[in-house]
C-alpha positions in Angstrom: 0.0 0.0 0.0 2.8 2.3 0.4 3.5 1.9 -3.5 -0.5 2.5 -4.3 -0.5 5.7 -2.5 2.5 7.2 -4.7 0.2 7.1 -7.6 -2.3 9.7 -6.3 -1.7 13.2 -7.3 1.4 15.5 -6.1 1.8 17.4 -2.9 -0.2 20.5 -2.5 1.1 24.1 -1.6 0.6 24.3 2.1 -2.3 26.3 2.9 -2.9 27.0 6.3 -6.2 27.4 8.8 -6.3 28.8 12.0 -7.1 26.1 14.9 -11.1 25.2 14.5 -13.1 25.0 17.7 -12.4 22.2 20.0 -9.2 21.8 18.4 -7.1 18.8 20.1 -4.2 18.9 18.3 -1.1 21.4 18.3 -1.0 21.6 14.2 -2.8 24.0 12.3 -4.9 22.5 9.6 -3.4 22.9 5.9 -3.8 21.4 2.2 -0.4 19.2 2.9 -1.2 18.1 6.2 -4.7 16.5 4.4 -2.7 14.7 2.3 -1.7 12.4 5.2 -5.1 10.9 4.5 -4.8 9.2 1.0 -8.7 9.8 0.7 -8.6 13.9 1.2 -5.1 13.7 -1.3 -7.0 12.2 -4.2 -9.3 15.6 -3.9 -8.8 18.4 -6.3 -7.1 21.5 -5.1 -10.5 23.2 -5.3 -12.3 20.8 -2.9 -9.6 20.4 -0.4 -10.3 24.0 0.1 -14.0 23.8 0.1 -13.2 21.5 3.0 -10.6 23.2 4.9 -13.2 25.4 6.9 -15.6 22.1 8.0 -12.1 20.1 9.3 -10.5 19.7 12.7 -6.9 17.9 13.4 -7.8 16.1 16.8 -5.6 13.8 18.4 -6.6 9.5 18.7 -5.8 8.3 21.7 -5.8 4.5 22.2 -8.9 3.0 23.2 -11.3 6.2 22.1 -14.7 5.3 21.2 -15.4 7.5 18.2 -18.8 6.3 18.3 -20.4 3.1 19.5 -23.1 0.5 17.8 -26.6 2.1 17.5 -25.1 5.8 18.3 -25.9 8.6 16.3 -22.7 9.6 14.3 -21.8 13.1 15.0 -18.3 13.1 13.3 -16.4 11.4 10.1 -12.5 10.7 10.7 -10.5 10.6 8.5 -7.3 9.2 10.2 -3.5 10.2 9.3 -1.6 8.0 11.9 -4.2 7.0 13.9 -5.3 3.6 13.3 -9.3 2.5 14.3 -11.0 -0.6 14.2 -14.5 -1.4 13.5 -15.9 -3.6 15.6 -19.4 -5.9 16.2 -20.2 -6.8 19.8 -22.8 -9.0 20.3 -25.5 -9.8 22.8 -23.2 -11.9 24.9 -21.0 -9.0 24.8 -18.0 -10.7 22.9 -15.8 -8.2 20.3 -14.8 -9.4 16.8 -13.4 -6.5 14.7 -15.1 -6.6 11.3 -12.6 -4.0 9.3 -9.6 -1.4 10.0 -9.4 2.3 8.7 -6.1 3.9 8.7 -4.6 6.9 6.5 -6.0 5.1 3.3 -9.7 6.3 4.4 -12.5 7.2 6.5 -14.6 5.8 9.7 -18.4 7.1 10.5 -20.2 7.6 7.0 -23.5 8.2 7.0 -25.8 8.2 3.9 -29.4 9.7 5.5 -30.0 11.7 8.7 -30.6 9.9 11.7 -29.1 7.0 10.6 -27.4 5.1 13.4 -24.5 3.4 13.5 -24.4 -0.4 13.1 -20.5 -0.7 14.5 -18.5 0.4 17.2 -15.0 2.3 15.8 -12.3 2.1 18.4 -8.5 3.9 18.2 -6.8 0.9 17.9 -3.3 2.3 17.4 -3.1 6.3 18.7 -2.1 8.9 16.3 -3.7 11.9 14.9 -6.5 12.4 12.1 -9.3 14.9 10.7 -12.9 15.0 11.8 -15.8 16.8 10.0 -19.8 16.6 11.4 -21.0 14.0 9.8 -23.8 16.1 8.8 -22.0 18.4 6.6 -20.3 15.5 5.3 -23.4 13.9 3.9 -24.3 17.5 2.3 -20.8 17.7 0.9 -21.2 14.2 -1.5 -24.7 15.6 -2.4 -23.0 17.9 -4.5 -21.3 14.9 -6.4 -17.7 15.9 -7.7 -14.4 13.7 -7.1 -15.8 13.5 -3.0 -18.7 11.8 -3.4 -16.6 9.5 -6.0 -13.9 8.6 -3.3 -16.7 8.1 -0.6 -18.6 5.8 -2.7 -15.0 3.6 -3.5 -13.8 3.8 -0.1 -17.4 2.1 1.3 -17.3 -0.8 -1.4 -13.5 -1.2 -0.5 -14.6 -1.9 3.2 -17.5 -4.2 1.8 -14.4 -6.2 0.5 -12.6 -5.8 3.3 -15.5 -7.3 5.6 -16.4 -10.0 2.8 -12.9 -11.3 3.1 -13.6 -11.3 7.5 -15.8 -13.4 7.0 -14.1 -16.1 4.4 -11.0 -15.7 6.7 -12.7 -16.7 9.7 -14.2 -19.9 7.9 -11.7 -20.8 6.4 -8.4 -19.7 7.6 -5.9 -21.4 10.2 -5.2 -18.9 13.3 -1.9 -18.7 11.7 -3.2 -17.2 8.4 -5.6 -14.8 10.6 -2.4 -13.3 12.6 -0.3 -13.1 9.8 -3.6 -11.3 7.8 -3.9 -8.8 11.0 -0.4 -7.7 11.5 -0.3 -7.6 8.0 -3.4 -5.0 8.2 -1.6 -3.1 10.6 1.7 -2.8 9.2 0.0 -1.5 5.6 -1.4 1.8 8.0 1.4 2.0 10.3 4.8 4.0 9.6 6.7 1.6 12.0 7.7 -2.1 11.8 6.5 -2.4 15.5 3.3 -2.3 16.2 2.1 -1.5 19.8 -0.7 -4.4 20.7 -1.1 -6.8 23.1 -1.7 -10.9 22.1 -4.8 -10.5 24.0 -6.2 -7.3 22.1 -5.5 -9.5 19.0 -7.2 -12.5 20.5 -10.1 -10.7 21.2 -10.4 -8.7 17.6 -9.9 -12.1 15.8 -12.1 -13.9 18.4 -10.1 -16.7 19.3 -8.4 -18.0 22.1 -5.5 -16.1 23.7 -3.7 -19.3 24.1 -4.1 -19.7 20.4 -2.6 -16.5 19.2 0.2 -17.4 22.0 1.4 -20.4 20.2 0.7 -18.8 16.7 3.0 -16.1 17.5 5.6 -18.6 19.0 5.7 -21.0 15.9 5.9 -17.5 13.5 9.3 -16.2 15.8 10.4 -19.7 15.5 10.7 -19.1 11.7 12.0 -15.5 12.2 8.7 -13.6 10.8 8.3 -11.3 14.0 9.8 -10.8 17.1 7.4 -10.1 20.0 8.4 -7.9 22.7 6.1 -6.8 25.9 3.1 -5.1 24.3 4.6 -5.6 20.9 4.9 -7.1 17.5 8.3 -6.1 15.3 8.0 -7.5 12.2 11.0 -8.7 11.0 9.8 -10.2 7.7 6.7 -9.1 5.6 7.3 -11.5 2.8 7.0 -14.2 5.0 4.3 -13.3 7.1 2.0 -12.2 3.5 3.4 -16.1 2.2 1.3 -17.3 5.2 -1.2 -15.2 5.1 -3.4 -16.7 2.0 -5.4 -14.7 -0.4 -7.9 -13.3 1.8 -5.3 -10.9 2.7 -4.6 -10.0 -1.0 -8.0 -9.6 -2.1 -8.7 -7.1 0.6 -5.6 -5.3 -0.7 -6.0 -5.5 -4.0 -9.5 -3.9 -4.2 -7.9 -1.1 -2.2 -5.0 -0.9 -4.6 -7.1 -0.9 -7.4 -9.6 1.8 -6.0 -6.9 4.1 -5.2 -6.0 4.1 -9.4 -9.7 5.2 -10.2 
């Protein structure tokens, strides 16, 4: 995904904001800070400014609920380092995380008013991204234009991305789903290590934490990662997307091949 992104249009001229209300973030907002987020860079010049005035930078934390399942959606994100995770939690209140949005696009879409939310988005990985009322983002892709365009890609590429959840968890051994997951990460992170806990994974993936124990061991047996306390370092990504099966390539690809249109 690093590679996909390169073939989106060039930087922008900085063109800078003063901080919006309830700013978190020390940065003021600009055209070439937006372009963090691959889904703002693919915008014309002309509607980057026409969103400049509805944006704030806010910081992620880890473990922020942006919203949870049956709120109303006040906010779209559009993350730049941050990295959140949608999740499903059912009646027995167990977590399995359905699809991940980092820098590549955008978490809390609405289509009508008053629609409520039918996932929970958690900050998986802290970092910093743009938020907009969702409200005015809905009015926005009424007006059509290359917005609307990108919105409309970016929800089928998380159909795809949720389709191949569900194969994976059919069909996939716990290896394949670890590998698939760090892989997932590593694609929106900047960093080789990735901050997360065997547990947090366990409970994502919705397996056993002994399971993702000895998964782990038997992949830094064969010198894929190396885990640390409250850490993964990859230390080879060809191996881990060898083990990882197609699921994880398909997701990818329609990404990849969204991100050229």
């Amino acid at each position: 995904m690093q590679t996909e992104s390169t073939a989106l249009r060039a930087p922008l001229q900085s063109l800078s904001l003063p901080a919006q209300r309830g700013q978190l973030a020390p940065q003021s907002i600009s055209l070439t800070g937006l372009q963090q987020n691959e889904l703002l860079r693919a915008l014309p010049r002309h509607e980057l400014e026409r969103l400049l005035p509805e944006l704030e930078l806010v910081a992620l934390p880890t473990g922020k609920h942006l919203y949870d399942f049956g709120d109303k959606i006040e906010y779209s994100y559009f993350p730049t380092t941050a990295i959140v995770s949608l999740q499903y939690v059912n009646e027995d209140g167990i977590t399995t995380e359905i699809a991940v949005v980092g820098r590549e696009g955008v978490a809390g879409v609405t289509m009508y008013k008053g629609e409520r939310a039918s996932n929970t988005a958690v900050v998986q990985a802290a970092g910093y991204g743009y938020r907009m009322r969702t409200d005015t983002l809905r009015e926005l892709f009424g007006e059509g234009g290359t917005l609307a365009h990108q919105l409309m890609r970016y929800t089928s590429c998380l159909f795809a991305q949720l389709a191949q959840n569900v194969v994976s968890s059919r069909h996939s051994s716990i290896e394949q789903k670890l590998c698939r997951w760090l892989l997932e990460r590593l694609d929106r992170s900047p960093s080789s290590e990735l901050k997360v806990t065997q547990e947090l994974i366990a409970n994502l993936l919705g397996v056993r934490r002994e399971s993702i124990t000895a998964a782990a061991g038997k992949l830094q047996a064969e010198g894929l990662i190396q885990c640390r306390r409250g850490m993964v370092v990859v230390l080879d990504r060809a191996g881990l997307e060898r083990c990882a099966g197609a699921c994880y390539f398909a997701a990818r690809g329609a990404l990849a091949q969204a991100a050229t249109h």
